[in-house]
C-alpha positions as CSV (number, residue, x, y, z in Angstrom):
1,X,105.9,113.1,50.2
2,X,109.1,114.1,51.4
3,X,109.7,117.7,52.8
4,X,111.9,119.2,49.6
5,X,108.5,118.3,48.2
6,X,106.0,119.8,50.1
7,X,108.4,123.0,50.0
8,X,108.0,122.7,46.0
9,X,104.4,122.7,46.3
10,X,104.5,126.5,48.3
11,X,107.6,127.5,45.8
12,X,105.3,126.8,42.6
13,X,102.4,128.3,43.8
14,X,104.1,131.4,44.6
15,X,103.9,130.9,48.7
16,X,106.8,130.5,50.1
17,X,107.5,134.6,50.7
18,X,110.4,136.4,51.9
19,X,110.6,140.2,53.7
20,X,109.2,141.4,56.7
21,X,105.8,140.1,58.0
22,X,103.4,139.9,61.0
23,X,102.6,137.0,62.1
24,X,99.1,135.5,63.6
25,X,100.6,135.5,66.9
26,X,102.4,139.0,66.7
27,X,106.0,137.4,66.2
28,X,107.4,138.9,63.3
29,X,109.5,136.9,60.8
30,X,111.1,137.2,57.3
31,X,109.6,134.3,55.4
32,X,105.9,133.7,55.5
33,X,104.2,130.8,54.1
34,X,101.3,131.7,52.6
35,X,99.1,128.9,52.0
36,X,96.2,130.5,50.6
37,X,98.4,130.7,47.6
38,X,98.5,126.8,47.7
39,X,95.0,126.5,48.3
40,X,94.4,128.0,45.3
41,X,95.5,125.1,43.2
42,X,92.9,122.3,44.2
43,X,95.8,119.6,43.2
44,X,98.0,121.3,45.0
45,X,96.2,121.4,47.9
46,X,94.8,117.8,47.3
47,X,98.8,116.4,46.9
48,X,99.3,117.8,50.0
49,X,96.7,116.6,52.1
50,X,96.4,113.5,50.7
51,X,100.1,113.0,51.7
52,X,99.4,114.2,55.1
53,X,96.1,112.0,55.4
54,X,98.6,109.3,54.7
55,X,100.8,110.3,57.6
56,X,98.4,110.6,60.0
57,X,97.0,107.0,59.4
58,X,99.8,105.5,59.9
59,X,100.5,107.6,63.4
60,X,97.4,107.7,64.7
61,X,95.0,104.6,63.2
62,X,91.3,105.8,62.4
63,X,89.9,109.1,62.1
64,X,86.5,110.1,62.3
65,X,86.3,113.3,62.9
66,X,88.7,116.2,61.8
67,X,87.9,119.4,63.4
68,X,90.4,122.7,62.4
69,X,90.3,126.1,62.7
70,X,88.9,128.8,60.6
71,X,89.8,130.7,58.6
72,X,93.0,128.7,57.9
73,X,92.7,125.2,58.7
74,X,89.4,125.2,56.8
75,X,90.3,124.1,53.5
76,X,93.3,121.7,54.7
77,X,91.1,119.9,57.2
78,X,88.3,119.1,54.7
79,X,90.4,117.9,52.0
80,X,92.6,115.9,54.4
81,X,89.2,114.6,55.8
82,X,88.3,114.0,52.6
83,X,90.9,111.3,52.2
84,X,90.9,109.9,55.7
85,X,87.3,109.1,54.7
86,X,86.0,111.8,58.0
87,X,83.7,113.9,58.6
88,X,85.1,117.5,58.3
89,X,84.0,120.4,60.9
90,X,85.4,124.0,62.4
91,X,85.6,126.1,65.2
92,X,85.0,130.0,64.8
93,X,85.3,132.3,67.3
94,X,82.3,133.6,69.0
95,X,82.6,136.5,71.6
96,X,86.1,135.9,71.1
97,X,86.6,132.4,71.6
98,X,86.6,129.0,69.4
99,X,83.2,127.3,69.5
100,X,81.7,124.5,67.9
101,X,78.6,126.4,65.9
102,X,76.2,125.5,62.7
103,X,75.4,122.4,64.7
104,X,78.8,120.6,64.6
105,X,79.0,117.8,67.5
106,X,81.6,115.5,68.3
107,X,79.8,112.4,69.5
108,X,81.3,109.4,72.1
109,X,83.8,107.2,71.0
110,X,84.7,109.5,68.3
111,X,88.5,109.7,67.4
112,X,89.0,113.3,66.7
113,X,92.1,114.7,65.0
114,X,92.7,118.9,64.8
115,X,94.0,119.5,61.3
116,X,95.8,123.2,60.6
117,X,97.9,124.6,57.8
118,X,100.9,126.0,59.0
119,X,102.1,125.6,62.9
120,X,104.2,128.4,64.8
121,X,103.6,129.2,68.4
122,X,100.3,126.2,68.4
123,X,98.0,129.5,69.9
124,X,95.0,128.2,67.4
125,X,96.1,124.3,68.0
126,X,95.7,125.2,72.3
127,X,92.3,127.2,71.6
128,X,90.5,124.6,69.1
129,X,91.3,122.1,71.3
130,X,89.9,123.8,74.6
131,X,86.9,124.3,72.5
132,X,86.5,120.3,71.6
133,X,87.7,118.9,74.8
134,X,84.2,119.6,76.7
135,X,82.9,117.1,74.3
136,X,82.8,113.1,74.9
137,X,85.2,112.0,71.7
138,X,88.9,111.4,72.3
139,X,91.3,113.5,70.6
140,X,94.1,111.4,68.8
141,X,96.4,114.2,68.0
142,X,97.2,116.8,65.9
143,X,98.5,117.5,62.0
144,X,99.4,120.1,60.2
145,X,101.2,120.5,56.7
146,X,104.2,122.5,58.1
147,X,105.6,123.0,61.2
148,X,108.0,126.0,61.4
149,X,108.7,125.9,65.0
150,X,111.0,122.8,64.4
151,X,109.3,120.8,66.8
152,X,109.5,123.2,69.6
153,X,105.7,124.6,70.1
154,X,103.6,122.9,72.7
155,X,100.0,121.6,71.5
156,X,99.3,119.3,73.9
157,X,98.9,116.1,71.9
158,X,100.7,114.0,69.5
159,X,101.4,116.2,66.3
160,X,102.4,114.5,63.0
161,X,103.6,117.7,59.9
162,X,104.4,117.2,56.7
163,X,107.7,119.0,56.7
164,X,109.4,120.6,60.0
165,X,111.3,123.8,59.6
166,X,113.0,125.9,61.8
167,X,111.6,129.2,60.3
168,X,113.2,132.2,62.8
169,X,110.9,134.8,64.2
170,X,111.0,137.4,66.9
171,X,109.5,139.7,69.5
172,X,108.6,143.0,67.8
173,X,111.0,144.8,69.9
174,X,114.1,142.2,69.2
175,X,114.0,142.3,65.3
176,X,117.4,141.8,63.9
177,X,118.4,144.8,61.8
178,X,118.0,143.5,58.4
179,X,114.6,142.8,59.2
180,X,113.6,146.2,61.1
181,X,114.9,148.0,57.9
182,X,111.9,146.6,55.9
183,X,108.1,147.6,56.3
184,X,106.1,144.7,58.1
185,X,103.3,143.1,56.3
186,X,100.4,141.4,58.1
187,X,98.6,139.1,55.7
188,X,97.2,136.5,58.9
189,X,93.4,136.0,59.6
190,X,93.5,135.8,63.5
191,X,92.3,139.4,63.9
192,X,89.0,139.0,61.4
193,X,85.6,139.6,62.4
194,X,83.4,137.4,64.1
């Protein structure tokens, strides 16, 4: 799948969003991808990560385990899962932090891949994977369906995207003015109930 494609995908489903938004890490931007509106679509979402299943098999060999955030990465790393033919589990944040709960393990000699929707600043790639890495399996890397930091945000492992975009944002209090002249919209998860 190439990128103009995986673009179409968030285009038709209405995703792809331009004005003035909050981001899950604070940074504000004008174009949000908003992949609950691809998620919707259950062959939407099922082109996508099967593509993306695709790429990470031939980056990274065998998966076993795919472990992803919630709320976001829910829904992408089970259908991406699905097709890599692994078992699919989450972190949630307990007392403020990512755990493992519900009984999810991550057993030795498992390869484990973290699987997210949309990467910007990697805050929820750093804190799943200092929630995993007290267990024995070996994390491969790292996927996601889009990267809008072009590259530039530090995971700490190998990271395979479907498309990579370089999708501006900026400090709250360094908004260009075109952008400061519109009223910001939050529509993240990070800040939901535990």
């Amino acid at each position: 799948m190439t990128q103009e494609e995986v673009l179409e995908e968030f285009r038709g489903a209405g995703a792809l969003l331009n004005g003035h938004f909050i981001l899950t890490s604070g940074r504000r931007s004008p174009i949000f991808l908003q992949k609950m509106f691809v998620f919707m679509y259950p062959d939407r979402t099922e082109r996508l990560c099967k593509a993306l299943a695709q790429k990470v098999e031939a980056t990274f060999g065998k998966i076993d385990i795919v472990v992803s955030p919630a709320v976001g990465g829910i829904v992408p790393g089970y259908e991406t899962a699905r097709h890599l033919k692994a078992k699919s589990i989450f972190v949630e944040r307990e007392n403020g932090k990512f755990a493992l709960r519900r009984g999810f393990d991550i057993p030795q000699g498992a390869r484990v891949l973290v699987v997210d929707d949309i990467l910007t600043t990697g805050l929820s790639y750093r804190e799943t994977l200092e929630a995993i890495r007290p267990y024995p399996g070996t994390i491969v890397g790292a996927a996601c369906l889009i990267d809008r930091s072009n590259g530039r945000a530090d995971i700490g492992v190998p990271r395979v995207a479907l498309a990579t975009l370089d999708i501006p944002d900026y400090a709250p209090d360094n908004l260009p003015p075109e952008l400061a002249a519109l009223p910001a919209i939050k529509p993240g998860s990070r800040n939901l109930a535990s």
